[in-house]
C-alpha positions as CSV (number, residue, x, y, z in Angstrom):
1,X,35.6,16.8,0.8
2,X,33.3,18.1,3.1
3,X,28.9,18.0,2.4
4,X,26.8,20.5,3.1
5,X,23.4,21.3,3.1
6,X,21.4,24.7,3.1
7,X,18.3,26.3,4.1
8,X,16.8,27.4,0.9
9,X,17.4,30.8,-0.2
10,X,16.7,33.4,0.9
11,X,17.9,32.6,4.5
12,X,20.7,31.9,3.3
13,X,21.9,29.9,6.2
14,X,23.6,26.7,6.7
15,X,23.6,23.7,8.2
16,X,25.1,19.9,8.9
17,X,21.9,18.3,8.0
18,X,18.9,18.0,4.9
19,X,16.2,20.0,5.2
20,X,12.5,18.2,5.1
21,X,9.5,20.4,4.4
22,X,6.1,18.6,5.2
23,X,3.7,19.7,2.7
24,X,0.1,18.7,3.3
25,X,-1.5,17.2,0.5
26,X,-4.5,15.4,-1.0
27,X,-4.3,11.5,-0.8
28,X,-3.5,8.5,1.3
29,X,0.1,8.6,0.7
30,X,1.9,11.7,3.1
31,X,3.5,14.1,0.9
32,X,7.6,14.6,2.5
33,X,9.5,17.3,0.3
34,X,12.9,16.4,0.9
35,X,15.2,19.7,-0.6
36,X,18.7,19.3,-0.4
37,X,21.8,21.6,-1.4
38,X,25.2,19.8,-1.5
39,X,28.1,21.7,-0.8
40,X,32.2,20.9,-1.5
41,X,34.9,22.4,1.1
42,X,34.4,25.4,-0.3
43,X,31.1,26.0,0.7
44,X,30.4,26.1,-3.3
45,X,26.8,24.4,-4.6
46,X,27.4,20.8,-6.6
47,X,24.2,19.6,-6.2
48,X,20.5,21.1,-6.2
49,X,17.3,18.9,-5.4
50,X,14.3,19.0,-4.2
51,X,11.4,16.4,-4.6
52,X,8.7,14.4,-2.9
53,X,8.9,10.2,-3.1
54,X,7.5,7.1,-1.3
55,X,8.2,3.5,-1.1
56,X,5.6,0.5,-1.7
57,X,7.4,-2.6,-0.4
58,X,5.7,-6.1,-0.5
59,X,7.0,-8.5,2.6
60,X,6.1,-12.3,3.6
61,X,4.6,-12.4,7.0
62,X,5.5,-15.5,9.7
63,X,2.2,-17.0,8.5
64,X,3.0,-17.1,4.6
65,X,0.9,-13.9,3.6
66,X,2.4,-11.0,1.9
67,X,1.4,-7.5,2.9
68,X,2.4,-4.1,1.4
69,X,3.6,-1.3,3.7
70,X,4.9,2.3,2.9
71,X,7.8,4.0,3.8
72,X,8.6,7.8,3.4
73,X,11.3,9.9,4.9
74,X,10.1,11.2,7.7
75,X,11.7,13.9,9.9
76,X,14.7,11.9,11.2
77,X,16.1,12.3,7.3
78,X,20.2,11.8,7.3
79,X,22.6,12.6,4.7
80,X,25.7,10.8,5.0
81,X,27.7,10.1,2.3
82,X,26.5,12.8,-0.2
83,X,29.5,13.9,-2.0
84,X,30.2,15.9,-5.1
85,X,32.5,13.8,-6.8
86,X,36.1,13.8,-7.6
87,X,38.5,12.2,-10.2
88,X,37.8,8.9,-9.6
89,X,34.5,8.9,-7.8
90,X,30.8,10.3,-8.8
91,X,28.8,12.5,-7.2
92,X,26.2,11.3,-5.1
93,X,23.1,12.1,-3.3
94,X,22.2,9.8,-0.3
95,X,19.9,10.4,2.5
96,X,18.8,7.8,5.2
97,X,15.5,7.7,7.4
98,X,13.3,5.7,9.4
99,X,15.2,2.5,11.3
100,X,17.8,1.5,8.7
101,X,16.3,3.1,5.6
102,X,18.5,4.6,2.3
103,X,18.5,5.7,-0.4
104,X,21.3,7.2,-3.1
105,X,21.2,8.1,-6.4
106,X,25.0,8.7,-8.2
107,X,25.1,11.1,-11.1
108,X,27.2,11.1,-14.5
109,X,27.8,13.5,-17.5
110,X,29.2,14.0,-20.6
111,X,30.4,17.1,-22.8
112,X,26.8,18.1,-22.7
113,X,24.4,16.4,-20.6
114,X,24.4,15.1,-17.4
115,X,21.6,12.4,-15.7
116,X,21.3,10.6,-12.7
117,X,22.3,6.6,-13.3
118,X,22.0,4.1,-10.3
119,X,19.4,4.4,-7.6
120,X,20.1,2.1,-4.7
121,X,17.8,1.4,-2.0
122,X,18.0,0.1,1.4
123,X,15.2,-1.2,4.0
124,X,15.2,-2.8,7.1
125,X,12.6,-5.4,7.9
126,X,13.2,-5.1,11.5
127,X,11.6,-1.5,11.5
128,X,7.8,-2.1,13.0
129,X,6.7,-1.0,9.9
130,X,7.2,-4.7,8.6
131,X,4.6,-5.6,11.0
132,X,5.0,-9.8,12.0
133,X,7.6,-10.1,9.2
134,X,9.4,-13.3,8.5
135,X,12.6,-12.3,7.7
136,X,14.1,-9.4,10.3
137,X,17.0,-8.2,7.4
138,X,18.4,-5.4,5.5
139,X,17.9,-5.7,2.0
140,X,19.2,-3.6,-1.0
141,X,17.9,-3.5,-4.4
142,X,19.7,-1.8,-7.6
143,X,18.1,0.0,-10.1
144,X,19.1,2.0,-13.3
145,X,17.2,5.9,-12.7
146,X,14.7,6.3,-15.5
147,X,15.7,9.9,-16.2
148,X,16.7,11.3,-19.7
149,X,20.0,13.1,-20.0
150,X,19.6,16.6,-19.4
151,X,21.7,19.4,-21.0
152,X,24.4,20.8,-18.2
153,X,23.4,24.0,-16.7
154,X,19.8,23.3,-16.9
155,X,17.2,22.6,-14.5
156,X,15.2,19.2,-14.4
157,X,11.9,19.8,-13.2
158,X,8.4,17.3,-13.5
159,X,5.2,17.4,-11.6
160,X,4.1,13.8,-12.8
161,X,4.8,11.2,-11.2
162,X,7.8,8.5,-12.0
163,X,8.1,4.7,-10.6
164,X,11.2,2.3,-10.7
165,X,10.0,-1.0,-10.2
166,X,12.5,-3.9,-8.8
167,X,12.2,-7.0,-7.2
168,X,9.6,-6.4,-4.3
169,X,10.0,-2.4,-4.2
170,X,7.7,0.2,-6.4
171,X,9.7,4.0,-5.9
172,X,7.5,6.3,-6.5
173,X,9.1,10.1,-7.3
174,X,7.2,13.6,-8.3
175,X,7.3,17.2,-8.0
176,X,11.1,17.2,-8.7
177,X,13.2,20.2,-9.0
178,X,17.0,18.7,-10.0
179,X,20.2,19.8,-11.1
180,X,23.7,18.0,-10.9
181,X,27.2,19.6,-11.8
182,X,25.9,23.0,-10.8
183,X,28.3,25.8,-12.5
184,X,29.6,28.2,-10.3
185,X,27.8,27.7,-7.1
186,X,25.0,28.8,-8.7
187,X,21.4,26.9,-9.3
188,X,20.3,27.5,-12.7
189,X,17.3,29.7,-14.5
190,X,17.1,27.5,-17.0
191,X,14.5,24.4,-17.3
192,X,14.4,21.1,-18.8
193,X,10.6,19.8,-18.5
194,X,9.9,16.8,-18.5
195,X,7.4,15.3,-21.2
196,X,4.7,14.0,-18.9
197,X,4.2,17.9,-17.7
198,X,4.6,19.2,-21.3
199,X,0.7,20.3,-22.7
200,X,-0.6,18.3,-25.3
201,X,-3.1,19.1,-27.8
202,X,-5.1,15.7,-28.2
203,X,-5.4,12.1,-26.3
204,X,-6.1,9.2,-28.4
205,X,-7.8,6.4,-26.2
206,X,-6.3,2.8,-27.4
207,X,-9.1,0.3,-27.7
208,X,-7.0,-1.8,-25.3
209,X,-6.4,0.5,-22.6
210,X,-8.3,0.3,-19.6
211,X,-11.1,2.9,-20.3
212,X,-11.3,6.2,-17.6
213,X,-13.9,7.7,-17.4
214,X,-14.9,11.0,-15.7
215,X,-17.9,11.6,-13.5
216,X,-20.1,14.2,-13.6
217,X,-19.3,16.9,-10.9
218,X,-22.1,17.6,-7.9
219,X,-21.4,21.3,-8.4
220,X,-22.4,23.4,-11.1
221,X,-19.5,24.2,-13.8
222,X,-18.6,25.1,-16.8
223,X,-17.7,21.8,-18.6
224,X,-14.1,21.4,-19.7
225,X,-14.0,22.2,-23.6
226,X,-11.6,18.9,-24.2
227,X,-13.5,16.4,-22.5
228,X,-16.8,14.7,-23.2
229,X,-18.7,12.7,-20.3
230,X,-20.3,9.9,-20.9
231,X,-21.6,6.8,-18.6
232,X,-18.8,4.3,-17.9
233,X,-18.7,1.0,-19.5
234,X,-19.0,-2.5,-17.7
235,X,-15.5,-3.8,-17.4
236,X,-14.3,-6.9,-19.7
237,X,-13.9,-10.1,-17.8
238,X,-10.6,-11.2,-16.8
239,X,-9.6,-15.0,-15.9
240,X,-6.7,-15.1,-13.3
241,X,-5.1,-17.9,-12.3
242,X,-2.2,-18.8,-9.9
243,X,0.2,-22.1,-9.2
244,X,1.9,-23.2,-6.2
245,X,4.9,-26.0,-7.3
246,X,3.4,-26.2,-10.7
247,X,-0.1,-26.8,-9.9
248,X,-2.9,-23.9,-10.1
249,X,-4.0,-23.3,-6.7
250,X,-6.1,-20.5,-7.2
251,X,-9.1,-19.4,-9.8
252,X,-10.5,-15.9,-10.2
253,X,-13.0,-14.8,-13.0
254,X,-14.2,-11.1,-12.8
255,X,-14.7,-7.7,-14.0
256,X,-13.5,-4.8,-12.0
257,X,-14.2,-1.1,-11.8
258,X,-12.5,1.5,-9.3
259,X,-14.5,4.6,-8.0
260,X,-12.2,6.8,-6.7
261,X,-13.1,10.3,-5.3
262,X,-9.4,11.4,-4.8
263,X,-9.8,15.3,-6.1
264,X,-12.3,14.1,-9.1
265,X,-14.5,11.6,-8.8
266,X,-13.5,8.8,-11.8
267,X,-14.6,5.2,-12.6
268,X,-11.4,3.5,-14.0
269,X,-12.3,0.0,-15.4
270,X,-9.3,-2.5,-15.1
271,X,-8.5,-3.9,-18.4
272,X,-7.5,-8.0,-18.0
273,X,-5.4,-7.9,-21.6
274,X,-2.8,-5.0,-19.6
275,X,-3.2,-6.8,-16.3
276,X,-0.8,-9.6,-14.7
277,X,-1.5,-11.6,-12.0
278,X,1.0,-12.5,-9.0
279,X,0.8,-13.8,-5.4
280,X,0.8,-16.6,-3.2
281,X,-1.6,-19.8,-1.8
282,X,-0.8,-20.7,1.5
283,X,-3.0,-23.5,3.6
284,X,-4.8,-20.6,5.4
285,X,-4.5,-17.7,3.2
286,X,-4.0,-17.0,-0.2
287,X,-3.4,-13.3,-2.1
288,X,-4.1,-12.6,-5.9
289,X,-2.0,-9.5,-6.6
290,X,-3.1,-7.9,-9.6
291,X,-1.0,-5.1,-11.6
292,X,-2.2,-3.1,-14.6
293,X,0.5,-2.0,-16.4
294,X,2.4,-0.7,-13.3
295,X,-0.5,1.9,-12.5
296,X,-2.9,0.3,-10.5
297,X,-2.4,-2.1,-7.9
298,X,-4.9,-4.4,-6.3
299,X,-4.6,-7.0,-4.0
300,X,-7.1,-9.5,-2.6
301,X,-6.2,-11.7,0.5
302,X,-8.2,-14.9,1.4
303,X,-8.7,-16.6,4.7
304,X,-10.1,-19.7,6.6
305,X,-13.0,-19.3,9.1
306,X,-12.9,-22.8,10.9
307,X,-14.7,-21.3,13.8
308,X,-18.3,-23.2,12.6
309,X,-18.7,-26.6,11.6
310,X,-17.9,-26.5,8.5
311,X,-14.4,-24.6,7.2
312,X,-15.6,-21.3,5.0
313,X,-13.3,-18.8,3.3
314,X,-13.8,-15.6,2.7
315,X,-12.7,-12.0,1.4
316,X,-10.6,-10.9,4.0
317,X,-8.5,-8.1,3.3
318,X,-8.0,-5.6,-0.3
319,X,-5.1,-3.1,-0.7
320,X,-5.6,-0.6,-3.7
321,X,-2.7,1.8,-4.7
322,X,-3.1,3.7,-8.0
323,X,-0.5,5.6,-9.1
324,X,-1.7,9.3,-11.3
325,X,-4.6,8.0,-12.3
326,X,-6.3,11.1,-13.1
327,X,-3.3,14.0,-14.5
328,X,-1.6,16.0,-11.6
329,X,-3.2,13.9,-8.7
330,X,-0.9,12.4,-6.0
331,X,-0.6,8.7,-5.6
332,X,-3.5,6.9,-3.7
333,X,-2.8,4.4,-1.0
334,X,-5.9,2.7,0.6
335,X,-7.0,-0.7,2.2
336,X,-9.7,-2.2,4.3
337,X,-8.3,-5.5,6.7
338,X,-11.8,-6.1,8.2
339,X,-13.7,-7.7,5.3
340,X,-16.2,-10.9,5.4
341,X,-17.4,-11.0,2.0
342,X,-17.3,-13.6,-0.9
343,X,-18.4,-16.2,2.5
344,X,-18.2,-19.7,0.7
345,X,-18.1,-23.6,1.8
346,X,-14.3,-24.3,1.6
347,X,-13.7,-26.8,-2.0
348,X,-16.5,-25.1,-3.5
349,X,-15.9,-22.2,-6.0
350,X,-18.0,-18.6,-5.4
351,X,-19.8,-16.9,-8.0
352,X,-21.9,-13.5,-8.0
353,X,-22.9,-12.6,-11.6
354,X,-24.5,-9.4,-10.2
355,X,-22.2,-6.1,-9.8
356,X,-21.3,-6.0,-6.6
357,X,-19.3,-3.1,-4.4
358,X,-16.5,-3.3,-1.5
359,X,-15.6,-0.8,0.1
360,X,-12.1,-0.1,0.9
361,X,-12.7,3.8,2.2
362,X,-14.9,6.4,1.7
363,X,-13.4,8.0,-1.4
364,X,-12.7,4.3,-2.6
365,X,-14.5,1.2,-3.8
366,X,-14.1,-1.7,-6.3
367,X,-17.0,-2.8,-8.2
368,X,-17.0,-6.2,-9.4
369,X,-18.8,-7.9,-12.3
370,X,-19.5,-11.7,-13.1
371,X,-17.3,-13.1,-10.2
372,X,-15.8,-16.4,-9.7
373,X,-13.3,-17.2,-7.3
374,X,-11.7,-20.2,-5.7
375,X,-8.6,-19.3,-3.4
376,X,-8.2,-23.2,-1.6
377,X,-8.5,-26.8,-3.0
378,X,-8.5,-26.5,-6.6
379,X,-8.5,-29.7,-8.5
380,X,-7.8,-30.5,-11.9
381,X,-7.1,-26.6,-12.8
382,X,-11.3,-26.1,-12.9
383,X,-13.2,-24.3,-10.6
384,X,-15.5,-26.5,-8.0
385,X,-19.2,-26.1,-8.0
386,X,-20.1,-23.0,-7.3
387,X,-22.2,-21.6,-4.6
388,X,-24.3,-18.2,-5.7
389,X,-24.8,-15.1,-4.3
390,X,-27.5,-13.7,-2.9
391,X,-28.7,-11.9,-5.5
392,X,-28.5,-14.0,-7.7
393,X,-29.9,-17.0,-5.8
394,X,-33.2,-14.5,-6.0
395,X,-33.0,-14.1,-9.5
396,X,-33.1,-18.2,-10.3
397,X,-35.5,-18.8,-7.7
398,X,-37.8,-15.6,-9.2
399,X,-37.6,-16.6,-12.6
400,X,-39.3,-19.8,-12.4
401,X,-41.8,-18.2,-10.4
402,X,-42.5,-15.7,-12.6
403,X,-42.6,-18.1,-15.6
404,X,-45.3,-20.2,-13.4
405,X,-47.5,-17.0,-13.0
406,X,-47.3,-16.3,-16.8
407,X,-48.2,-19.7,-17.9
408,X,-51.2,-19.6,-15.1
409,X,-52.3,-16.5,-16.2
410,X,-52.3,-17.8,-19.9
411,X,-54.1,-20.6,-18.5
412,X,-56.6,-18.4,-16.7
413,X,-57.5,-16.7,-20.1
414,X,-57.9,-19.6,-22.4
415,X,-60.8,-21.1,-19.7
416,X,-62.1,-17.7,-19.5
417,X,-62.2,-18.0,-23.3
418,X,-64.0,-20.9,-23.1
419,X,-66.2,-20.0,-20.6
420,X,-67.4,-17.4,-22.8
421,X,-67.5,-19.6,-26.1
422,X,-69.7,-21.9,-24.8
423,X,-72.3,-19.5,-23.3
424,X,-72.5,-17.8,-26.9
425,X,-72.9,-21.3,-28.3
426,X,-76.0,-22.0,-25.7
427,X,-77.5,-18.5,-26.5
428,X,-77.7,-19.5,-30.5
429,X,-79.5,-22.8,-29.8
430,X,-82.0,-21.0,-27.9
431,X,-82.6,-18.3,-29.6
432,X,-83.7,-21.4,-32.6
């Protein structure tokens, strides 16, 4: 049985191969639509989709440090092996891209409904993508799709954005038009929405969700009627921890706020109770990964500066991804590898109790609150002594300072007092 793709109507023209369209879009990540019309030997329609999807993939590096990189079909998009099914085989939609890259997703149905079921994935750590990569290999990872049955002869279609976590691999999938067993040749008028696109009439805020808040805009408008804005909240604090062969070898304390400016401006506050914390601790570099509920993403990576006399470490690198943070906004993908921050005495702990901001990019930048963190030489699962901030280094040097001028001052008045007391008392004896 032969595959086919088309041009989408109304060309109405064929050809051997799957038609990209590169939409321009808002965000970090590169929006790819990828539309593709399977055909049987007869030149008759089996399969109808069309959607826009990328792939965060976390990789150790030759010097034990894990990095995140992105992969999206690109231009060089494949198709081989896209079939529309037979007696004893399913129909499948497969595309490959980049240097080794695939991905296929089979379909099955019933009397009534049909929906996709396993989503494989292929990537090649060879590809320069994987920049200094340990492993040069082809890996596959399995996944069950996360789509509902849909009724046969309908159109799935969602705007929001899905994710299939597995292993090392987030898939990220929105704006997709789908249909499977198409009857007749013929895509369907009819449309199966998905619930994240479906209006709703109220949003109840959990007291355990990380709080959003939204900004006020720098251009005059009428306010929304459903939203109310108000001043975001200080984060709660979060203790982080990891172990390396049963022992903790990292410590982190902190509060963190996003301000992102993708499309509207939002502070999102990262709630530690819906927050887990992965990574690694190496002998020259350690990352704390740290995943809220599978929406937002942010990694920290650590390093050794042995240049001076003394061994420092220091904040060198942050990777952010956050995933429809605000409703209807594409994925955001941003990092800054050229960070010395957080500069502290290697076996001593750092700690800023003062909100501090890095800056990943412009429209991004993490605020944090009450920081501690010890990446190296952690001892006894407690942090080491800690070495202050600047700013806060001011405030316990001003504070005694100011308590000194205080108590002088008080000093000042009570002579003064005096002063006066006694020439009152001299005046009265005279004046006798």
């Amino acid at each position: 049985m032969a595959t086919r793709c088309s041009w989408s109507r109304p060309l109405s023209l064929t050809c051997g191969c799957l038609l990209l369209l590169v939409l321009g879009g808002p965000g970090v990540f590169q929006s790819h639509a990828v539309e593709v019309e399977v055909k049987d030997s007869s030149n008759t329609t089996c399969i109808y989709a069309k959607w826009m999807m990328s792939f965060l993939i976390k990789y150790e590096t030759n010097s034990s440090e894990y990095k995140n990189v992105t992969l999206e079909p690109s231009t060089n998009v494949t198709h081989k092996g896209s079939t529309c099914g037979n007696k004893t085989h399913d129909p499948l939609l497969a595309i490959q891209f980049g240097a080794g890259h695939s991905w296929s997703l089979n379909f099955t149905k019933t009397n009534e409904t049909y929906r996709g079921n396993i989503i494989t994935f292929t990537y090649n750590t060879s590809d320069v993508a994987f920049k200094d990569a340990k492993k040069k290999e082809v890996i596959t990872i399995v996944a069950n799709d996360t789509l509902h049955p849909v009724r046969l002869n309908t159109v799935y279609r969602c705007h929001h954005l899905d994710s299939v976590e597995v292993a090392n691999v987030s898939q990220f999938f929105w704006n997709v038009t789908l249909q499977a067993f198409v009857q007749n040749g013929t895509v369907s008028k009819n449309d199966s929405i998905c619930d994240a696109d479906k209006p709703t009439v109220s949003t109840t805020v959990m007291p355990t969700i990380a709080n959003f808040t939204s900004l006020p805009s720098t251009t005059a408008s009428s306010p929304s009627p459903t939203t109310t804005s108000k001043p975001a909240e200080k984060p709660f604090i979060g203790n982080y921890s990891l172990k390396n062969g049963g022992k903790t070898c990292l410590l982190a304390t902190i509060g963190l706020q996003l301000n992102a400016s993708q499309e509207k401006p939002a502070l999102i506050n990262i709630n530690p109770k819906t927050t887990a914390a992965t990574g690694s601790c190496g002998n020259t570099s350690a990352t704390l990964q740290l995943n809220d509920s599978n929406r937002r993403f942010i990694d920290f990576t650590f390093a050794l500066n042995t240049s001076g006399n003394v061994p420092k470490f220091y904040l060198r690198e942050v990777n952010v991804t956050l995933i429809s943070f605000v409703n209807g906004s594409e994925p955001l993908n941003a990092g800054n590898n050229n960070l010395s921050l957080w500069d502290t005495f290697l076996g001593s702990s750092y700690m800023c109790q003062k909100e501090q901001s890095v800056v990943v990019t412009e429209d991004l930048q993490i605020h944090t609150f009450d920081l501690r963190i010890q990446p190296f030489r952690v001892e006894d699962d407690r942090y080491s002594k800690a070495e202050e901030c600047f700013a806060d280094s001011d405030l316990n040097f001003l504070i005694p300072i100011a308590v000194g001028v205080a108590l002088g001052f008080l000093i000042i008045l009570v002579f003064i007092s005096y002063v006066i007391g006694r020439r009152k008392s001299r005046t009265g004896y005279q004046s006798v």
